[in-house]
N, C-alpha and C positions, 0 to 999 in steps of 0.2 A: 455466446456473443458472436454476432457474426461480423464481417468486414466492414459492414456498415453501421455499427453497432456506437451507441453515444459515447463517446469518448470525452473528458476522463469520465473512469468508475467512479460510482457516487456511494458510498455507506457512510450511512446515519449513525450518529453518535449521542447519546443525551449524557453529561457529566453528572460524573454521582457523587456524593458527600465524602465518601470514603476518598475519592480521587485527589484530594484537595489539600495544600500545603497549610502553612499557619498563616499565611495572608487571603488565605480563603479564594486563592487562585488553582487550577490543576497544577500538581505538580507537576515540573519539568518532564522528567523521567515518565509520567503517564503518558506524554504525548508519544514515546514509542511503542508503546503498546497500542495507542491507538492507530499507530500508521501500520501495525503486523495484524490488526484487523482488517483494515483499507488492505492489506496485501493478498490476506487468506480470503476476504469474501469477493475480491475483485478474481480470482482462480475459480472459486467454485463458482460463480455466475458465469464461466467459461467453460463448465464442464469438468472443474481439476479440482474436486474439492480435497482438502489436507488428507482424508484417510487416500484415497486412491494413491496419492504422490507415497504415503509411506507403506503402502503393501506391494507398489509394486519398488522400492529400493530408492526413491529417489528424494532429495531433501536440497531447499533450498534454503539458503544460507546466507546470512546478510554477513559480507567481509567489510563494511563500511557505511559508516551513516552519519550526512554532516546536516544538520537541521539549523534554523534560524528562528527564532523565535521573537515575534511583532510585536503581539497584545496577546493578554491572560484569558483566560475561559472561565469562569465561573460557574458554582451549583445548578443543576435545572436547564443550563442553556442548550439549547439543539446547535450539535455541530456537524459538518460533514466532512468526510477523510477522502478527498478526488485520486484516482491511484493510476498510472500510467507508466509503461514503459517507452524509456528515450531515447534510448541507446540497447541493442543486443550483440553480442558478439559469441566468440566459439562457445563458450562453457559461461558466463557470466552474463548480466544485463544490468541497466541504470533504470531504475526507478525514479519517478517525478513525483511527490506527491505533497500534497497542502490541506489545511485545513482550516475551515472556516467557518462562520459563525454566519446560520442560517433563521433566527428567528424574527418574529414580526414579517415572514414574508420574505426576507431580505435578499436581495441581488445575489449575494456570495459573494459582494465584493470586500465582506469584513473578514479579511486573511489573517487568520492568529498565527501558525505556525508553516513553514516550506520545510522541506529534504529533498535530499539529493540519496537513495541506495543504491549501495550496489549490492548484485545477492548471485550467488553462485549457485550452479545446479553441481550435485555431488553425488557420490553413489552414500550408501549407507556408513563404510569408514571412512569418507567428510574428503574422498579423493576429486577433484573437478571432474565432470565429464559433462561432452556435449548436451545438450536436452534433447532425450530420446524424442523419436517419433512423435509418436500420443502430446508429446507433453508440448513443442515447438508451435501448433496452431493456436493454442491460451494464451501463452507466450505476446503471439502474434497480433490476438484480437486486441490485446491490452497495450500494443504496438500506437505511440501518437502518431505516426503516420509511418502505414506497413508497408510502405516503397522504398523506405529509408532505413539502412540500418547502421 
């Protein structure tokens, strides 16, 4: 992704039957798995895909995840997981990301689920450290606006 690159990251979600509670909505708890997909394919579309982060020592780490949750998702529906960072600082950074409900065409303005993460960059025994080299331009691309930190 380069500096000029469409910001937020966009991955496609289709809800599958298994995903789904007894009112025939996503379960709660699915929607964070679906935002640690928005997380993992917005890195690799920057060059940082999960195996490189774990051969070369480094792991990130969500220390905190506050979501809100609008409208249900339903079987079949196409949704999209928008992934961006909003905040970076030493060893840590803030995640913005939402999810929304993109069929018939639709604007994206039908927002099912927000969060707020935060995720730590760690070495392998879960210690914080800065984000090496390699790793701070990914980082950076997925930056809502990389003047600001």
């Amino acid at each position: 992704m380069t500096d000029n690159a469409e910001r937020p990251h966009r991955t496609p979600i289709e809800v599958r039957f298994s995903e789904l509670d007894p009112y025939r909505h996503v379960n709660h708890a699915v929607y964070f798995t679906y935002f640690e997909v928005g997380r993992t394919d917005s890195l690799a579309s920057c060059g940082v895909p999960f195996e490189a982060m774990v051969e070369r020592g480094i792991q990130l780490v969500v220390t905190r995840l506050e979501a809100q949750f609008k409208r249900p998702a339903e079987v079949g529906q196409q949704l999209v997981v928008e992934t961006e960072i909003s905040k970076m600082r030493r060893a840590s950074s803030t995640w913005h990301q939402r999810i929304i409900r993109t069929e018939d065409g639709g604007s994206g303005d039908d927002e099912l689920v927000t969060a707020e993460v935060t995720v730590a960059v760690t070495d392998r025994s879960g210690r914080p450290i800065k984000p090496p080299d390699w790793l701070f331009p990914a980082l950076a691309a997925l930056q809502e606006d990389p003047d600001v930190s």
